[in-house]
Each structure stands twice: as structure tokens, then as C-alpha cells.
C-alpha positions as CSV (number, residue, x, y, z in Angstrom):
1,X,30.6,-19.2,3.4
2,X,29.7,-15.5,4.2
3,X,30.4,-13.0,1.8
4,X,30.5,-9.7,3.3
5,X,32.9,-10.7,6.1
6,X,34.8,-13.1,4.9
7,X,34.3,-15.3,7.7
8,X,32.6,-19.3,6.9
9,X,29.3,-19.8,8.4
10,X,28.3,-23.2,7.3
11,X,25.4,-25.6,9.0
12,X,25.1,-28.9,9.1
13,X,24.5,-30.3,6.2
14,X,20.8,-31.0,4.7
15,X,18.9,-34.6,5.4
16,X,19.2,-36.9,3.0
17,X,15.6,-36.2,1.6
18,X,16.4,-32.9,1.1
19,X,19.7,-33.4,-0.6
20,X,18.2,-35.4,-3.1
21,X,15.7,-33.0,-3.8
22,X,17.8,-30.3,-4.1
23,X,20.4,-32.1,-6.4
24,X,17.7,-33.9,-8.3
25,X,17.6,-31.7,-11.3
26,X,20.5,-31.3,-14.1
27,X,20.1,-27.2,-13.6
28,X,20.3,-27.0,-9.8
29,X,23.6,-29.5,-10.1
30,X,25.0,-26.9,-12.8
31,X,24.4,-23.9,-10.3
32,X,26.3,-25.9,-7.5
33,X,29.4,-26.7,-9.9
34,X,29.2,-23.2,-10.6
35,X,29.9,-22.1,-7.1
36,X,32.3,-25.0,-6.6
37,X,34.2,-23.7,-9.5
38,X,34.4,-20.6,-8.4
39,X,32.7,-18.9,-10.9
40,X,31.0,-16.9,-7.9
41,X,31.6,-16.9,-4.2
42,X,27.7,-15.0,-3.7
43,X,25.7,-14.4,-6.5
44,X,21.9,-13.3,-7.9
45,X,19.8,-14.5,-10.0
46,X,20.7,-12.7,-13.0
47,X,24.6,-12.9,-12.4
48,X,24.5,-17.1,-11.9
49,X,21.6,-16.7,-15.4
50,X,24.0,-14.5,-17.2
51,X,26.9,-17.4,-16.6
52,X,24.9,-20.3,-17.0
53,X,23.2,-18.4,-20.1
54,X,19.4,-18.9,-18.7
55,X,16.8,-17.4,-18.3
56,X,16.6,-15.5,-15.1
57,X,13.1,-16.7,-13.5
58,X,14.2,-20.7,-13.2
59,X,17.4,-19.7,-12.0
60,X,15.6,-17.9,-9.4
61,X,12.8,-20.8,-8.9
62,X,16.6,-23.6,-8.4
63,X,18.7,-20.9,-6.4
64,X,15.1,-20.7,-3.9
65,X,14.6,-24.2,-4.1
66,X,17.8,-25.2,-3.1
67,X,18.2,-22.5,-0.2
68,X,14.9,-24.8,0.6
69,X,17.3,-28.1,0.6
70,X,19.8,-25.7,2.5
71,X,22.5,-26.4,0.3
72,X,22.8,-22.6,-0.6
73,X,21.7,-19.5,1.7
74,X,20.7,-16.0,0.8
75,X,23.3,-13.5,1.9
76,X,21.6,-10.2,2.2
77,X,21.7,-7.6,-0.4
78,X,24.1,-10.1,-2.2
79,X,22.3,-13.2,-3.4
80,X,23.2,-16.1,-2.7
81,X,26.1,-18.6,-1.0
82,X,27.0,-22.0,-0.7
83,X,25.5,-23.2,3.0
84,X,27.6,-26.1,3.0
85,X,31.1,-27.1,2.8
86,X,32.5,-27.1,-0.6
87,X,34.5,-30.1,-0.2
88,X,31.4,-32.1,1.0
89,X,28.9,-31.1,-1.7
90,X,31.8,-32.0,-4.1
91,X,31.8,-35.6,-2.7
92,X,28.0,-35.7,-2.7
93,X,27.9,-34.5,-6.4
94,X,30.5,-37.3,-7.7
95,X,28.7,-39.8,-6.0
96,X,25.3,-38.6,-7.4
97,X,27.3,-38.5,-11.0
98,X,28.5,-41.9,-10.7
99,X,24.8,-43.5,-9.6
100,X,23.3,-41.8,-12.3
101,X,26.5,-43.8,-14.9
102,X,25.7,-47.1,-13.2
103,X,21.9,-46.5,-13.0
């Protein structure tokens, strides 16, 4: 969703390969709970660092790479956004959760 306006601009979401990449690692899956929390609607680097307490430069390296997997965008001046629906990525994160249990 946009955050200057207000106003949800989501895409389609990512292909499979993607996806998996981008949820593939334990600290990119705590930034995405984060935003489906609500901790943050747009956030930087240092802001989703400072309330995940880590350092600053692999937050920045996950937030990029999964802006890469286009499950978050950069908002301009702001940081960054979820590019997806909420609702889906929570579904996609529950089902990752539960093959990683049975695995």
C-alpha cells in the first residue's frame, strides 16, 4: 500500500521462485511480520533495524533483496512498503511456517 496518499497500489504478486527467495531467510520473514503487524505501514532501514534490534546494513541488504522478490517496494523519500496484499503474504507465510514444522 502507498504511504503518502493513502491510496493501495499493490501488483501481482511475485513468481513462485521469487517468493521463495525472498521468504527464504528467518530475518527477511521477521521484517514481513513486522509490516503485517503493523509495526510500520513504510519504513527505512534504520527504523525496521531499530525495531527488530539489528544492525542497520543487513536490514538494508533483506528490505533490497526483497523489493527484488517484489514483496516490498520503495516509497520515495519514505522507505519502504509492503507490494503485496497483506492478507496474501499472511497465507504464504503460515504455509511456509507449517512446511518448515513438517519438514
Amino acid at each position: 500500500m502507498a504511504c503518502s496518499n493513502g491510496i493501495p497500489t499493490f501488483s501481482m504478486p511475485p513468481t513462485a521462485s521469487k517468493l521463495i527467495s525472498a521468504v527464504n531467510h528467518p530475518l527477511r520473514r521477521r521484517i514481513l511480520f513486522a509490516y503485517l503487524d503493523g509495526s510500520f505501514v513504510c519504513a527505512s532501514a534504520q527504523e525496521v533495524a531499530a525495531a527488530l534490534d539489528q544492525r542497520v546494513g543487513p536490514v538494508a541488504y533483506h528490505l533490497k533483496t526483497l523489493a527484488d522478490g517484489e514483496v516490498l517496494r520503495p516509497v520515495q523519500n519514505h522507505g519502504w512498503t509492503l507490494g503485496v496484499e497483506a492478507d496474501w503474504l499472511r497465507v504464504v507465510l503460515e504455509v511456509w511456517a507449517e512446511a518448515e514444522v513438517a519438514g
